[in-house]
C-alpha positions as CSV (number, residue, x, y, z in Angstrom):
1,X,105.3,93.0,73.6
2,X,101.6,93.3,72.6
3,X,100.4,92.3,68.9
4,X,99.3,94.6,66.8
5,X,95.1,94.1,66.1
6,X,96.0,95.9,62.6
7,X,99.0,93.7,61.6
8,X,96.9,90.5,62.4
9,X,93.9,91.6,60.6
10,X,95.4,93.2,57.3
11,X,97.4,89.7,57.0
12,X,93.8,87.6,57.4
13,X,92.2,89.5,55.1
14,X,95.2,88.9,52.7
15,X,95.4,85.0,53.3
16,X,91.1,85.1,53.4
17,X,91.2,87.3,50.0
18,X,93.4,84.6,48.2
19,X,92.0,82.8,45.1
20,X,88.6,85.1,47.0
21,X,87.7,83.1,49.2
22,X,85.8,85.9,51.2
23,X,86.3,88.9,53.0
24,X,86.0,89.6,56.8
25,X,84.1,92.8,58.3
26,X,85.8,94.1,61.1
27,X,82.7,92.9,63.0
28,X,83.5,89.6,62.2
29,X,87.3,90.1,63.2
30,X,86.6,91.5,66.4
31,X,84.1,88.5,67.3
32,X,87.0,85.7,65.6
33,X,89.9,87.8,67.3
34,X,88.9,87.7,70.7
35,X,87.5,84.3,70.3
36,X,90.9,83.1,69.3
37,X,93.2,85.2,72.2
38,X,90.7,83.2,75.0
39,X,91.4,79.8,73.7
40,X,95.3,80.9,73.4
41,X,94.8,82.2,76.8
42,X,93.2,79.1,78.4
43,X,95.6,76.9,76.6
44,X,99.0,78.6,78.5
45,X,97.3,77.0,81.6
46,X,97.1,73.7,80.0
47,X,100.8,73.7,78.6
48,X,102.2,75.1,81.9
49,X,100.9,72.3,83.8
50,X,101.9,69.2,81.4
51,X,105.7,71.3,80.8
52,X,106.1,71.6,84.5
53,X,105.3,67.8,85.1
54,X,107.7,66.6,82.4
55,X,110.5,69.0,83.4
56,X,110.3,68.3,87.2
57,X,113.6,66.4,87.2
58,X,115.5,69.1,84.7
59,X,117.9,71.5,86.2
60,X,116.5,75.4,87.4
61,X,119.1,77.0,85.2
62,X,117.3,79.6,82.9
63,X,118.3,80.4,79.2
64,X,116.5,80.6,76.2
65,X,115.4,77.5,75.8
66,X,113.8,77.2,78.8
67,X,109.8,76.8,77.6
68,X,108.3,76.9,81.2
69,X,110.2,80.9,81.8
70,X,108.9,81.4,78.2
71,X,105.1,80.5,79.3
72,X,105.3,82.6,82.3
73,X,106.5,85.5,80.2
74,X,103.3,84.7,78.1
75,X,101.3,85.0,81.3
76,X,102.8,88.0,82.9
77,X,100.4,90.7,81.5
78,X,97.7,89.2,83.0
79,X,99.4,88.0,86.6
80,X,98.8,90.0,89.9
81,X,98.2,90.1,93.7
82,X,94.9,91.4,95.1
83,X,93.5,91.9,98.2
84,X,91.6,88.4,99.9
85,X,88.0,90.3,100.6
86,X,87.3,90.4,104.3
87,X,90.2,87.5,104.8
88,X,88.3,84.7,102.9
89,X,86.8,85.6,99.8
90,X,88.8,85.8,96.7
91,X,88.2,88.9,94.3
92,X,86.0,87.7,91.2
93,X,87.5,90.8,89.0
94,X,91.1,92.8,88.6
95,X,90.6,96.4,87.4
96,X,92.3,98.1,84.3
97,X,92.0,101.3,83.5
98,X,89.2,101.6,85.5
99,X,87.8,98.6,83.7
100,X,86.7,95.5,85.5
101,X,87.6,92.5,83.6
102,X,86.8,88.8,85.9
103,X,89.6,86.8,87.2
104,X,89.9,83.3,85.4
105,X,92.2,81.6,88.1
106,X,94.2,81.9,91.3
107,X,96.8,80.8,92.7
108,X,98.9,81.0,95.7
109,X,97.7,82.7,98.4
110,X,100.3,85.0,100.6
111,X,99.7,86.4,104.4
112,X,101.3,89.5,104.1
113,X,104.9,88.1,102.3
114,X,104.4,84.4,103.8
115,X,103.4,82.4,101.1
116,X,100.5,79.9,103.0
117,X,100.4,76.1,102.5
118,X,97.2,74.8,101.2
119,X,95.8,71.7,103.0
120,X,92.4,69.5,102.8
121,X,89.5,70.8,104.9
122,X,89.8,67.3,106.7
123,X,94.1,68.1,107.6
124,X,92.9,71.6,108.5
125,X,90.2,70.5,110.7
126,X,93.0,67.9,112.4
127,X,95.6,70.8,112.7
128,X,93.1,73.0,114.4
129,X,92.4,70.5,117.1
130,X,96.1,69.9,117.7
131,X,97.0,72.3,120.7
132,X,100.9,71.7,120.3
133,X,100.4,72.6,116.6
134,X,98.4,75.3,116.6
135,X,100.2,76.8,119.2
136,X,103.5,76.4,117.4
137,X,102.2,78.1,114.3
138,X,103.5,81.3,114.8
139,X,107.1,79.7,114.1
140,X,105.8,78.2,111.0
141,X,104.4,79.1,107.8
142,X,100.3,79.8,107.9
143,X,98.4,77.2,106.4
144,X,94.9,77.7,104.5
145,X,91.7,75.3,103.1
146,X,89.1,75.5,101.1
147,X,85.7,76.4,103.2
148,X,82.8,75.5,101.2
149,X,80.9,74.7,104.2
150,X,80.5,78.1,105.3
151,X,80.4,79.6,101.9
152,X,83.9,81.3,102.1
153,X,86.5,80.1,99.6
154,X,89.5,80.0,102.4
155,X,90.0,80.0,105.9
156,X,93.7,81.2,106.6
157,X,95.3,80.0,110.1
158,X,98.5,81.5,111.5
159,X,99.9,81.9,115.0
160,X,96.5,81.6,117.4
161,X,94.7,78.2,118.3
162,X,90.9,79.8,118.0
163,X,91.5,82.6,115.5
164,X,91.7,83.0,111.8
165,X,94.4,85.1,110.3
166,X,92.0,87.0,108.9
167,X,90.4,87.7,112.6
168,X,93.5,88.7,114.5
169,X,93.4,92.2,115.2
170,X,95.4,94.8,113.8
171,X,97.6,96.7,115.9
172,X,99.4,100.1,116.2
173,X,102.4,101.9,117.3
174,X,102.0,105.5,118.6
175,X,105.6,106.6,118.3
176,X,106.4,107.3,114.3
177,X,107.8,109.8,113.0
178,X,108.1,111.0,109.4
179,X,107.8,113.7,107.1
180,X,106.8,113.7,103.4
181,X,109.0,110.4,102.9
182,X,108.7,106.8,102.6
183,X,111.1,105.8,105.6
184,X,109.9,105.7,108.9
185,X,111.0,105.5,112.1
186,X,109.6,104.1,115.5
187,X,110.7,102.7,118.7
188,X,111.7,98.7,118.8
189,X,109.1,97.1,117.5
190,X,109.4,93.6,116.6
191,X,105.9,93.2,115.3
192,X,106.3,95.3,112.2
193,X,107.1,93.1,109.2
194,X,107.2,93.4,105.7
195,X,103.9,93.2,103.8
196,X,101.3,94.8,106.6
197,X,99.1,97.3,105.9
198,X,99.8,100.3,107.1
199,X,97.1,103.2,107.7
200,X,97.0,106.8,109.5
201,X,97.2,110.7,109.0
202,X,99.7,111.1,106.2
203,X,99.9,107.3,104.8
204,X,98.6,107.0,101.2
205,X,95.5,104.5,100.9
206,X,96.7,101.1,99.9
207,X,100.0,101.5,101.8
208,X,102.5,98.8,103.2
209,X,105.6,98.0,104.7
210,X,107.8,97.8,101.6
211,X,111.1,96.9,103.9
212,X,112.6,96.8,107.1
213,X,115.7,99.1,107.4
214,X,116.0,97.8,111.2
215,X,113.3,97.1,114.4
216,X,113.0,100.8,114.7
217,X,112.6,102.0,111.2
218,X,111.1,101.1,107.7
219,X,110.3,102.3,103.9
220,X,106.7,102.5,103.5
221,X,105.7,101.6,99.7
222,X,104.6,105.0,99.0
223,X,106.2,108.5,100.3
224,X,104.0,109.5,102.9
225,X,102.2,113.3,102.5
226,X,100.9,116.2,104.8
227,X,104.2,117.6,106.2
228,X,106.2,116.0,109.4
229,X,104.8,113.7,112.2
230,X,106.5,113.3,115.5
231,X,104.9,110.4,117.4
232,X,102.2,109.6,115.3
233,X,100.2,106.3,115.6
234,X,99.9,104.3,112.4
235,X,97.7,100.9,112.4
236,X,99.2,97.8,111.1
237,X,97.6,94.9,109.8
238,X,97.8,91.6,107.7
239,X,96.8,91.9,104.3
240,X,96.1,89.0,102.9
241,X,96.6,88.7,99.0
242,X,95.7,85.5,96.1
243,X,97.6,85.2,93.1
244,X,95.1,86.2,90.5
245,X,95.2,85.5,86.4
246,X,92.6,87.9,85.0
247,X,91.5,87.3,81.4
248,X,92.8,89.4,78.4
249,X,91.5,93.1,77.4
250,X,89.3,91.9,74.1
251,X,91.0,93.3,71.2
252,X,89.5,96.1,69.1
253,X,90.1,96.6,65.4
254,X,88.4,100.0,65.4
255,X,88.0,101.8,62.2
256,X,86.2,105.2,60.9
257,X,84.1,105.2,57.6
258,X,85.5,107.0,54.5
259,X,84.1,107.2,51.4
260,X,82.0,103.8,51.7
261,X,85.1,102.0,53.2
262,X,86.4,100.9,56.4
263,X,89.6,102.7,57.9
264,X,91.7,101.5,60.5
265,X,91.4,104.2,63.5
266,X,94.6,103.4,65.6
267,X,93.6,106.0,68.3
268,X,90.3,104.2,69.6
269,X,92.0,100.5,68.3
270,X,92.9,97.5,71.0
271,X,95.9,95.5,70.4
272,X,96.0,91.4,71.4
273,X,97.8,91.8,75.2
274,X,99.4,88.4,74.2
275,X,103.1,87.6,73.8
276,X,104.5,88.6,70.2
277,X,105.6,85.1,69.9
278,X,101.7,84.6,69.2
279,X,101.5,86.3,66.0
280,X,101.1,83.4,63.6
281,X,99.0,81.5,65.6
282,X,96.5,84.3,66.0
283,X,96.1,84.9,62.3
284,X,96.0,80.8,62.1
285,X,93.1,80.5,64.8
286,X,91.2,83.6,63.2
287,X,91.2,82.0,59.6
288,X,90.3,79.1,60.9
289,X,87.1,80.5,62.5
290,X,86.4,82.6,59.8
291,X,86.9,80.0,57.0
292,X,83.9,77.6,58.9
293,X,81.9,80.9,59.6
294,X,81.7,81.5,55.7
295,X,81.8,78.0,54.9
296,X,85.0,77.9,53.1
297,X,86.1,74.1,54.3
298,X,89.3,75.0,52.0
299,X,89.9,77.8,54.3
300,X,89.5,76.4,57.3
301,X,91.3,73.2,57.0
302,X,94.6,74.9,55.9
303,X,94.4,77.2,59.0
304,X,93.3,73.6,61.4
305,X,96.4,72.4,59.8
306,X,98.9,75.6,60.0
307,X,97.9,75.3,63.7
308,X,98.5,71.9,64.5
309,X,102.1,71.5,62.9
310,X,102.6,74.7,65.3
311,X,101.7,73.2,68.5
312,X,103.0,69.9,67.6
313,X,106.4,71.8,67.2
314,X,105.8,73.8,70.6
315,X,105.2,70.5,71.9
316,X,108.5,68.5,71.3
């Protein structure tokens, strides 16, 4: 549900063209464009937060109303899971098509599929030196805290009263068999749980347990490759993931010159990766920016005001 880059420019440079007022290069619109998808960007984070608070008392029934589903919608194309570096250090950038674009916020952090409660360093440090809790742990959800002490962003604790998460070893089972296919099977294992890491001759990089089908068999998240195994030792460990909200792909109104003139070139063009619902407001935001940039005050405060009778209406 992207916007079209071309849709939103064409109807700037109409609204910018009126009574002429100016026209925008596409240099200009790339700079205003992307300018304007960050601050609608940062803003979701904003509104999520303050719709959140004031509907904490309000039923969880979804329907079409429901603003809070509609912001996470908003956020989706930007939402995913990536790997904690070594255990405790958060990835700085999500790739896209082999792009690498920086992370702008995290948010929960998961041990394998356990989601981990976050508590002060000064509770963690208490917990730690508890010998009844920490040895109870395994029986309860992990727990994790910031570490700017030692210069890691989080220390993850689960299930052993000296070690990290992070530090327990991995471990491996030496009796799986499978054959160009995502189940496999094994004898009883009880350790094996969804969201390990899986690794070994035939297992595609990346792998995990997907499912358990029972303690002697599970679907691997990928079909595994290199013909049958019988008895074959796979390697299982914890992988340790962070909720991660990257920022947006800029948009791109790219164009080929013909004739003196600048046309649109769809094939090397970037739509907006925000929700369609965003339309308006992009072309709002973008006069707005450009209407200051070419000193029309005209301009500009009929977009300032075109925007705020749209959030004050988002924000009933």
């Amino acid at each position: 549900m992207a916007v079209s880059v071309d849709t939103v420019y064409q109807r700037v440079l109409a609204l910018a063209n009126k009574e002429q007022r100016g026209y925008i290069t596409p240099q200009e619109f790339n700079l205003f464009a992307n300018q304007a998808q960050m601050a609608l960007f940062e803003s979701y984070f904003y509104q999520k937060n303050t719709r959140e608070t004031a509907d904490a008392e309000k039923s969880n029934e979804i329907d079409e109303s429901n603003i809070s589903e509609l912001l996470d919608r908003k956020l989706a194309p930007f939402h995913s899971f990536e790997y904690v570096i070594d255990g405790h250090t958060f990835p700085s950038t999500v790739t896209v098509n082999s792009v690498a674009y920086p992370v702008f916020q995290t948010g929960m952090v998961l041990l394998g599929e356990e989601p981990c409660q976050k508590v002060s360093m000064f509770e963690a440090q208490r917990l730690r030196k508890s010998t009844r809790h920490m040895l109870s742990t395994a029986n309860q959800a992990p727990f994790y805290t910031n570490n700017r002490i030692t210069g890691r962003d989080i220390l993850v604790y689960a299930g052993s009263t000296t070690e990290e998460a992070a530090t327990e070893p991995d471990f491996t089972d030496a009796t799986c068999d499978y054959n160009n296919d995502p189940t496999i099977t094994h004898n009883v294992n009880s350790s094996i749980v969804a969201g390990l890491g899986v690794s070994g001759t035939g297992i595609p990089s990346g792998a995990t347990v997907a499912s358990l089908n029972s303690t002697t068999s599970f679907e691997l998240s990928a079909s595994t490759t290199g013909g049958a195994v019988v008895d074959g030792t796979l390697t299982f460990s914890r992988n340790m993931t962070v909720e991660c909200f990257r920022i947006p792909v800029p948009a791109v109104w790219a164009y080929v010159v013909v004739n003196g003139k600048a046309l649109y070139n769809s094939y090397a063009a970037v739509d907006f990766e925000l929700h369609r619902s965003e339309e308006d407001t992009l072309v709002n935001r973008i006069l707005q920016l450009a209407g200051i940039a070419m000193n029309k005050v005209g301009l500009a405060d009929t977009a300032s005001n075109l925007n705020q009778a749209e959030q004050q209406l988002q924000n009933q």
